[in-house]
C-alpha positions in Angstrom: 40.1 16.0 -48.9 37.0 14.1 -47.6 37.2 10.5 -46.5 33.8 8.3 -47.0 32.4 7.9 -43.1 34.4 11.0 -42.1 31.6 13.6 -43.1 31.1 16.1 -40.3 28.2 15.5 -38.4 25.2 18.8 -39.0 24.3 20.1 -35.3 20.8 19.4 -34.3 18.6 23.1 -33.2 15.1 22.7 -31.9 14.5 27.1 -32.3 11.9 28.7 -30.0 9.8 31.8 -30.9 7.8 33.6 -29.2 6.5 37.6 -29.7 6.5 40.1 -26.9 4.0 42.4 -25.9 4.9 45.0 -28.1 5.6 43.2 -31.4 2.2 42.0 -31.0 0.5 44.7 -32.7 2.7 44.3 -35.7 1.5 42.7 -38.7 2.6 38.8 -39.0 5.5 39.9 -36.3 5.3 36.2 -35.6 6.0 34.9 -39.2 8.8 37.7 -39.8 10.4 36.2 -36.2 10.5 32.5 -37.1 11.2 33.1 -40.6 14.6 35.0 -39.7 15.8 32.2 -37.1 15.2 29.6 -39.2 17.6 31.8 -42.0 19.8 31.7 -39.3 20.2 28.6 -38.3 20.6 27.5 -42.1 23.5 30.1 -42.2 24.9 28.6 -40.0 24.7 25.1 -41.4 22.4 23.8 -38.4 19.7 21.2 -39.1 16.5 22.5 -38.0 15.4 19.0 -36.0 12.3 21.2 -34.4 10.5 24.5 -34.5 8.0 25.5 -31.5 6.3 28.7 -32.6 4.3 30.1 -29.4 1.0 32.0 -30.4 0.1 32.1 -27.1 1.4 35.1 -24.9 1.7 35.8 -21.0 4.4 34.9 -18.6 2.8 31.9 -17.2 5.1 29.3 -18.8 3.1 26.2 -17.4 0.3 27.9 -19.9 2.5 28.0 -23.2 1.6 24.5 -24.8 4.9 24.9 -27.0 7.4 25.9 -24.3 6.6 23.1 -22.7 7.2 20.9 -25.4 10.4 22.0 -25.6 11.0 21.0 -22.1 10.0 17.5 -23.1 12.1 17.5 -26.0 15.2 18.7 -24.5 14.7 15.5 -22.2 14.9 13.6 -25.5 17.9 13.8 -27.6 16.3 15.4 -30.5 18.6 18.5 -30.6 22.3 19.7 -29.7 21.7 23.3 -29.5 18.2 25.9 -28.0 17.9 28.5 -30.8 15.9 31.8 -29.3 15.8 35.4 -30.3 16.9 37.2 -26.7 16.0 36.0 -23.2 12.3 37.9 -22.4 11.0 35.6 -25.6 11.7 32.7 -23.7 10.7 33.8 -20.2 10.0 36.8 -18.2 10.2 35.2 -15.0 13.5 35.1 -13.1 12.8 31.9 -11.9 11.8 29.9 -14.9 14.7 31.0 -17.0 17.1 29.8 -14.0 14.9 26.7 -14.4 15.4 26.6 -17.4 19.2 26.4 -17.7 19.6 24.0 -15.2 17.5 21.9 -17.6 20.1 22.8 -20.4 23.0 22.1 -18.0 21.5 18.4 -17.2 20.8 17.2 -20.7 24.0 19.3 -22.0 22.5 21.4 -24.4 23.7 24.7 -26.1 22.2 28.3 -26.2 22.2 30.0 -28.7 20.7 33.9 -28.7 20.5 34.7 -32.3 19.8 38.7 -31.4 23.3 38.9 -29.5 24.7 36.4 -32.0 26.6 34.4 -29.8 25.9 31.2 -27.3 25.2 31.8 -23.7 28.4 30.5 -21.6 28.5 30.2 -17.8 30.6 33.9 -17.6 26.5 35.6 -18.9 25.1 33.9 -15.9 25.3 37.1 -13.7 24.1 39.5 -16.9 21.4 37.4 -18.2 20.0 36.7 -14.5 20.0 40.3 -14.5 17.8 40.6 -18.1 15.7 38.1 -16.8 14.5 39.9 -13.6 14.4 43.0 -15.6 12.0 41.8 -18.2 9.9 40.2 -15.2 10.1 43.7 -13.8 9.0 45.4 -17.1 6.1 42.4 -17.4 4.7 43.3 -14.0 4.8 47.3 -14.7 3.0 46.5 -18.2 0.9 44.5 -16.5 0.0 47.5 -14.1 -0.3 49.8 -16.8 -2.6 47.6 -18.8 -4.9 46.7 -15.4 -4.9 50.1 -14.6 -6.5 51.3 -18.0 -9.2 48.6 -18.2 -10.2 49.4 -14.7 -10.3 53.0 -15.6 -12.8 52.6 -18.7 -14.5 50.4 -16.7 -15.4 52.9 -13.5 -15.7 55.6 -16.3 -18.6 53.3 -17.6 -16.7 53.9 -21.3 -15.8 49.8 -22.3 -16.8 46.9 -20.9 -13.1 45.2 -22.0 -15.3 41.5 -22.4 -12.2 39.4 -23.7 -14.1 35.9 -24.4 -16.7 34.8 -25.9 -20.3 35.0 -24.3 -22.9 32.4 -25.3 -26.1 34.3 -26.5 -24.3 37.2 -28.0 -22.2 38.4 -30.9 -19.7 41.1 -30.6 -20.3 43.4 -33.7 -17.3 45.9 -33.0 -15.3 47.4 -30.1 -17.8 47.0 -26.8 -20.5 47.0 -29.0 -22.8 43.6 -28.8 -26.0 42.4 -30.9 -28.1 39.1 -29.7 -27.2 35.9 -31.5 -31.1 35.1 -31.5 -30.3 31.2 -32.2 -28.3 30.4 -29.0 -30.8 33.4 -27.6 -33.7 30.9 -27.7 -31.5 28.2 -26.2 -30.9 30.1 -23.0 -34.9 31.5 -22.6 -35.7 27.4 -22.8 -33.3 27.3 -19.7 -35.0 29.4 -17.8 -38.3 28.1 -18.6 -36.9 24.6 -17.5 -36.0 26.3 -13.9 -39.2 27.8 -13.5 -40.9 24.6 -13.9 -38.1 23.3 -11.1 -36.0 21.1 -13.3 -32.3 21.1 -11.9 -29.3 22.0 -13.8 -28.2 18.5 -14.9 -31.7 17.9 -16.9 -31.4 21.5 -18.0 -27.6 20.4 -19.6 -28.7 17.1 -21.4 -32.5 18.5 -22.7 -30.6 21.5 -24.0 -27.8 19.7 -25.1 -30.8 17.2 -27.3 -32.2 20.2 -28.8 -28.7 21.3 -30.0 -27.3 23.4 -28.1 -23.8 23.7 -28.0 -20.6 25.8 -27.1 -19.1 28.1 -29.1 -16.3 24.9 -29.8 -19.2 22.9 -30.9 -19.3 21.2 -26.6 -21.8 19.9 -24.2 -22.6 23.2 -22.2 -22.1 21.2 -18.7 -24.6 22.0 -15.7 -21.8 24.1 -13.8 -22.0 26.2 -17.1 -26.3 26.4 -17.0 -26.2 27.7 -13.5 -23.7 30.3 -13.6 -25.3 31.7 -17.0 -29.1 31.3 -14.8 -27.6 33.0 -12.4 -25.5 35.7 -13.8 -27.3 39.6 -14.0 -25.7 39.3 -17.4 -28.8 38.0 -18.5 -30.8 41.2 -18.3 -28.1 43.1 -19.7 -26.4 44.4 -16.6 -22.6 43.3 -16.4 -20.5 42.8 -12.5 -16.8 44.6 -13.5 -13.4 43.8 -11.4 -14.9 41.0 -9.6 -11.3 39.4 -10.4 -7.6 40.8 -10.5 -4.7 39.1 -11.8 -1.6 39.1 -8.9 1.6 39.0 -10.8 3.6 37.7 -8.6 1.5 34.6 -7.3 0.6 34.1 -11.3 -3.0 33.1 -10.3 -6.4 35.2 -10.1 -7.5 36.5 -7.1 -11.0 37.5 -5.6 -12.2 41.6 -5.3 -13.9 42.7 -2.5 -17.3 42.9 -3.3 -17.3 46.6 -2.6 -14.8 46.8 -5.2 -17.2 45.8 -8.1 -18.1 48.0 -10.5 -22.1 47.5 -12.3 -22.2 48.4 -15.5 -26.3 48.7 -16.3 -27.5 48.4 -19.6 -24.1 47.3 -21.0 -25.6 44.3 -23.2 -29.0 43.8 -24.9 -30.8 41.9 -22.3 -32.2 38.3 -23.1 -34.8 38.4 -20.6 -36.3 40.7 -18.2 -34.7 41.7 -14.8 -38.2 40.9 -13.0 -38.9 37.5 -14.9 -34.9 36.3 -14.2 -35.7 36.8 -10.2 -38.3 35.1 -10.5 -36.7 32.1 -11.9 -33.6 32.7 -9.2 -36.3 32.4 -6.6 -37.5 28.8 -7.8 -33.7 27.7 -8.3 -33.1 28.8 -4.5 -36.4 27.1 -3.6 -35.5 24.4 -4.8 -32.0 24.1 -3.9 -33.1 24.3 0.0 -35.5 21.6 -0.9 -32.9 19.0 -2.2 -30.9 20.4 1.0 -33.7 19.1 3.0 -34.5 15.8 1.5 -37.4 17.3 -0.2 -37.5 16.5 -3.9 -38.8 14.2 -6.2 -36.5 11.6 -5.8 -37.0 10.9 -2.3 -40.7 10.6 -2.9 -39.5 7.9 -6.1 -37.7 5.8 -3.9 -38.0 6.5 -0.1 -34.5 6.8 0.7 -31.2 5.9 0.8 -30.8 2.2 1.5 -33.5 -0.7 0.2 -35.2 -1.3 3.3 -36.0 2.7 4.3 -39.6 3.2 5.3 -40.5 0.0 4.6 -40.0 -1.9 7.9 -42.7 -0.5 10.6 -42.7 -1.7 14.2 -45.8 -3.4 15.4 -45.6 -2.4 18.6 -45.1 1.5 18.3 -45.9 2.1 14.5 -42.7 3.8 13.9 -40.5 2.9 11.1 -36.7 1.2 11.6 -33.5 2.7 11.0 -30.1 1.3 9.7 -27.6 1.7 12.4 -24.0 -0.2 12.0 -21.2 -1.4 14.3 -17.7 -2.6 13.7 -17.2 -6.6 14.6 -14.3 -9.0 14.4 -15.7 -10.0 10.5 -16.2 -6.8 9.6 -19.0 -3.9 10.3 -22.5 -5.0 10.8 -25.8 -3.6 9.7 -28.9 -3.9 12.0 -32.2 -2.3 11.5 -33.7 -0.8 14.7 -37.1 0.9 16.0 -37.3 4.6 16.2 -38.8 4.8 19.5 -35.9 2.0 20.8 -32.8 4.0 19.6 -34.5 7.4 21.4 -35.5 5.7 24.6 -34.4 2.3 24.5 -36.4 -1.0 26.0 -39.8 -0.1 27.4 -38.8 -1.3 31.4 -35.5 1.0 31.1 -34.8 4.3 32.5 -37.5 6.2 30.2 -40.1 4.8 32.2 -42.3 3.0 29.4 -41.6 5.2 26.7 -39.0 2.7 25.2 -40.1 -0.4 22.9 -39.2 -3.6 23.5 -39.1 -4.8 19.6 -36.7 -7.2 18.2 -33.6 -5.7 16.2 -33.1 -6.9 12.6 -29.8 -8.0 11.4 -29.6 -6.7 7.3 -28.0 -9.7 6.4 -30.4 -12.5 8.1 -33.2 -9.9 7.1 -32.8 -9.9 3.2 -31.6 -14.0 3.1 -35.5 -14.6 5.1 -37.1 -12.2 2.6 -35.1 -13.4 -0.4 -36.0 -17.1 0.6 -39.2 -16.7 0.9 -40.1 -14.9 -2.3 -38.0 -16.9 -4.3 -41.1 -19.4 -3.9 -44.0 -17.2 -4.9 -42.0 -15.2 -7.7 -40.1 -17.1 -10.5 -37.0 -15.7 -11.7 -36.5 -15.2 -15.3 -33.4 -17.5 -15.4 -31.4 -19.9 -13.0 -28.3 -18.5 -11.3 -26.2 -20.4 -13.5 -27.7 -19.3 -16.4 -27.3 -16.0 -15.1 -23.6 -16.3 -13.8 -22.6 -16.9 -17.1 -24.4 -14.4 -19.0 -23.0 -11.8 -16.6 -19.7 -12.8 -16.7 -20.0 -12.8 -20.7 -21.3 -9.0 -20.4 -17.8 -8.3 -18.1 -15.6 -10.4 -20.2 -15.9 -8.3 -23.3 -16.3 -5.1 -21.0 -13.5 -5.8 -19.8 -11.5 -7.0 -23.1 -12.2 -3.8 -24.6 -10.9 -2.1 -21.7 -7.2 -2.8 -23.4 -8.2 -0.3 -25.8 -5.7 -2.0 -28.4 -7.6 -1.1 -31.6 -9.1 2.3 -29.8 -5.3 3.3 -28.6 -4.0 2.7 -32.5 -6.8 4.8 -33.6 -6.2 7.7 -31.8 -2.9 7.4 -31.7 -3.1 7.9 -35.6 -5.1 10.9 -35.0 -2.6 12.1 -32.6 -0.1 11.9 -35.5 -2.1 13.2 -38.2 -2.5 16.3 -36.0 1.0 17.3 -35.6 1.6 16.3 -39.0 -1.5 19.7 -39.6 0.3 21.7 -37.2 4.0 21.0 -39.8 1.8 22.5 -42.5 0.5 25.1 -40.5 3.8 26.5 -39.3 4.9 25.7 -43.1 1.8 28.1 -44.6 2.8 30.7 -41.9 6.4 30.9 -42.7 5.5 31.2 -46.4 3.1 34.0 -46.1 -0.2 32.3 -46.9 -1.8 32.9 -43.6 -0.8 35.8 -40.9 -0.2 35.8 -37.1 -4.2 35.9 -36.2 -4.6 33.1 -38.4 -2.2 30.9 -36.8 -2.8 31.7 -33.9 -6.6 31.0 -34.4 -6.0 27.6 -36.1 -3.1 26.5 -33.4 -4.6 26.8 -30.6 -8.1 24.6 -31.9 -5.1 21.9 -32.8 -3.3 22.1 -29.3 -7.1 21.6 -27.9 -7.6 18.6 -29.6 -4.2 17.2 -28.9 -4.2 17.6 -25.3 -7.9 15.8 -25.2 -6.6 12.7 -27.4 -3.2 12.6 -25.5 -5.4 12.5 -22.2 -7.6 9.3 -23.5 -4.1 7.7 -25.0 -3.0 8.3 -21.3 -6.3 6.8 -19.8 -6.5 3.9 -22.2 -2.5 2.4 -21.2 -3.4 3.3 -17.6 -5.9 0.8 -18.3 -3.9 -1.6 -19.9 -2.0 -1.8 -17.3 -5.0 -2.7 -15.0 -6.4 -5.0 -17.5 -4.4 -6.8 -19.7 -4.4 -10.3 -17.9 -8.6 -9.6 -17.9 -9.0 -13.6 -17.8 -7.4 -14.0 -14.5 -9.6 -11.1 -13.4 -12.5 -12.8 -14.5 -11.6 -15.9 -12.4 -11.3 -13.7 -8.9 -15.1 -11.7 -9.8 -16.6 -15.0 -10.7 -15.6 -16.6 -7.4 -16.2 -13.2 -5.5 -20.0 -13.1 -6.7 -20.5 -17.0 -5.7 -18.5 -16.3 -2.3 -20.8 -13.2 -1.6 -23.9 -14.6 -2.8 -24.0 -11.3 -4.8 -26.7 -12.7 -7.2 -28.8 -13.7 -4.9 -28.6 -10.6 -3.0 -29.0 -8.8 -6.2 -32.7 -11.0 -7.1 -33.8 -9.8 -3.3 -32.8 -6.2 -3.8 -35.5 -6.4 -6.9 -38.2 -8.3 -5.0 -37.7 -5.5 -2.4 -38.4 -2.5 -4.9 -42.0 -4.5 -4.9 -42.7 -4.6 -1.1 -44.7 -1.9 0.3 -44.1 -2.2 4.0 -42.7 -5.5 6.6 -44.9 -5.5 9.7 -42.2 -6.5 12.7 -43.6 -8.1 15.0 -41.9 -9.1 18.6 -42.0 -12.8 18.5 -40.2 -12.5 14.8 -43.7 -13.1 12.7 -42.7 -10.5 9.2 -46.3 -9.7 7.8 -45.3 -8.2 4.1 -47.6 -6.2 2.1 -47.0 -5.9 -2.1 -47.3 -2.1 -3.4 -49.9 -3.6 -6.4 -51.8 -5.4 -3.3 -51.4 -3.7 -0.2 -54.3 -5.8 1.6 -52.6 -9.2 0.6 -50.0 -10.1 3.4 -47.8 -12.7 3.4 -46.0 -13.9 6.7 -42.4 -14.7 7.0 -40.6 -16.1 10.5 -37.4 -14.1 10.8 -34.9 -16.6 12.0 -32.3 -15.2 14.6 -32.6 -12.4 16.7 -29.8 -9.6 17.5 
């Protein structure tokens, strides 16, 4: 007899599955597996509150998007009992599946192993610790087995065992590759760009203007450009076993270099071996060149800092350099003459080779300068009309940095997302598409979810930061009037204008314009250092 209220509540199960190694050459092994635990669990008059299907394999568990969603989720309340077909679908590592428990212990969760048909108690701890170092044992000899075998066909010559996906080329069946001409043409414009010395970052946006893209429809970054400028791949020759995978440190590690095995003629080449060293010569060219200050941009702007190779001593011709020095209000920047920092003043210990020029505070420098342009050039605005405009710019720059309206937008995406991965795991479980399928379409969703999660993450980080933005505005508004930072700013442009500053000893500035170079006007630096 059943009293209203007194119904017994259904046990919550969030079920994991996951396919080994072996199953993984069965057909829709994946479907078949998380079709029979859900059967199960209905048996057993459990309400399926969450069902993490894993299409990604390898022990790494940091690596398997769904595992660790479970992790969250046991955090969360959302389940009473963990629902998995035997312990080496979980975890073949020792120390994750003791990891694991204590997570089940602290959030007092069940087990249940629906293989053994029973729950895991505390008495299984010995047995299952045992399973668990023997299926990490039995993961590191397959792995062995499996790294063994590719390294064999590859010092046999007989595969090249390319696992991804190479940009210029289109796998046509087993080690067997054809030219993709359209993403061909693409890389051959890269190479041109190099020889005529562009650098990698113009390479990655021109080529990314003309439409070049990843095989996930990307930017190709300028990391990317180089290492496939670089690579012998190019002329068809592949580099074999530069990398192995250690087991037990679960990372990639470096092979010796006499360890690499060349595999000539392995692909259809996209250029020549002779016109590719070629091209690696300019790129090397010109990487010692930037190295050495040598490149276009120094010859743009003349240096690092406003005033570089613009202030000349009148008594030695040679230029002045920014030195600094810490003071009770803060470090100090003064300009001084070549020929005084190497030898100092001209009666001191280097016997005449010194120069007795005036040092040039920065600050007293660029207020004399500023001053005295001010009167020949007139500024497009007042300050004040300026200030205001500019704090109008970083009022609504900073506004939108809430990211209210952005944060519900993608949150909705976010939701719309999982919502597609339900009726993914739905269309798997009813046989309309197989394990390759899902596996395929999962793992472009999980890619898109951890890039939204990661902007949802950036945009309340933000909020945080931002969200009494009219306060903010208050303490830049007073630090640009304190700092004089427009003022600064208006002298910083007159400066890009100034071909050279004549310094002369008794404090006479004698500036000459890039557009007239004969034309000098004279300024009296005020204060000396």
């Amino acid at each position: 007899m059943c009293h209203f209220g007194m119904e017994k509540k259904l046990e919550r199960v969030g079920i994991y599955n996951r396919c080994s190694t072996e199953e993984e050459s069965q057909m829709n092994a994946l479907a078949t597996q998380a079709f029979e635990s859900r059967e199960i669990a209905e048996r057993k008059g459990w309400r399926i509150a969450e069902q993490y299907i894993e299409s990604q394999t390898g022990t790494v568990a940091y690596k398997r998007g769904e595992y660790q969603r479970l992790l969250e989720d046991m955090e969360k309340d959302r389940f009473d009992i963990v629902m998995i077909k035997s312990i080496d679908r979980l975890t073949r590592s020792a120390k994750d599946w003791y990891f694991f428990l204590s997570r089940l212990t602290e959030n007092r969760l069940k087990l249940y192993i629906y293989i053994e048909g029973k729950f895991y108690t505390p008495d299984d701890n010995l047995i299952s610790g045992i399973k668990a170092i023997l299926a990490e044992d039995f993961s590191r000899e397959l792995s062995k087995k499996i790294k063994n075998a590719h390294k064999r066909r590859q010092e046999k010559r007989s595969g090249c065992n390319i696992t991804c996906d190479m940009f210029g080329w289109n796998k046509v069946g087993k080690d067997s590759y054809e030219i993709n001409e359209e993403e061909a043409e693409y890389y051959r414009t890269a190479f041109a760009l190099a020889k005529e010395g562009k650098g990698f970052y113009t390479i990655s946006n021109t080529l990314y203007e003309l439409g070049a893209r990843g095989r996930r429809g990307q930017k190709i970054s300028e990391v990317q450009w180089r290492k496939m400028l670089y690579t012998p791949r190019a002329h068809g020759t592949m580099i074999l076993n530069r990398k192995t995978y250690n087991f037990d440190m679960k990372r990639y590690e470096e092979v010796p270099e006499k360890e690499w095995i060349t595999m000539e003629n392995a692909l259809p080449p996209i250029v020549s071996r002779e016109y590719q060293e070629e091209v690696i010569t300019v790129m090397k060219k010109r990487a010692v060149n930037c190295r050495n200050g040598i490149n276009s941009c120094e010859k743009k702007y003349g240096g690092k800092y406003a005033l570089t190779r613009k202030l000349k001593c009148a008594e030695c011709g040679r230029y002045y350099y920014r030195t600094s020095y810490a003071s009770g209000k803060g470090r100090k920047v003064v300009w001084k003459c070549a020929t005084f920092l190497e030898n100092g003043r001209a009666g001191g210990k280097a016997h005449g080779r010194g120069c007795d020029n005036i040092n040039l505070s920065e600050e007293k420098l660029l207020a004399c300068v500023g001053d005295a342009l001010k009167n020949d050039y007139e500024p497009l605005c007042g300050e004040e009309q300026l200030l205001t405009d500019i704090m109008h710019i970083m009022g609504k720059a900073l506004e939108s940095q809430n990211g209210k309206r952005e944060l519900k937008k993608l949150e909705k995406e976010h939701k719309k997302l999982l919502s597609r991965k339900d009726t993914l795991v739905e269309k798997l479980l009813s046989g309309v598409i197989n394990d390759l399928d899902y596996e395929k379409y999962s793992a472009d969703i999980a890619d898109r979810c951890r890039m939204i999660e990661s902007k949802i993450s950036g945009i309340k980080q933000n909020h945080l930061q931002y969200n009494n933005y009219e306060a903010r505005m208050e303490d830049i508004k007073t630090a640009i009037l304190k700092e004089n930072l427009i003022g600064k700013a208006e002298t910083k442009t007159f400066l890009k204008q100034i071909y050279q500053i004549e310094v002369h000893k008794d404090g006479r500035l004698f500036i000459s314009f890039e557009l007239e170079r004969e034309c000098r006007k004279e300024v009296i630096y005020q204060g000396r250092c």
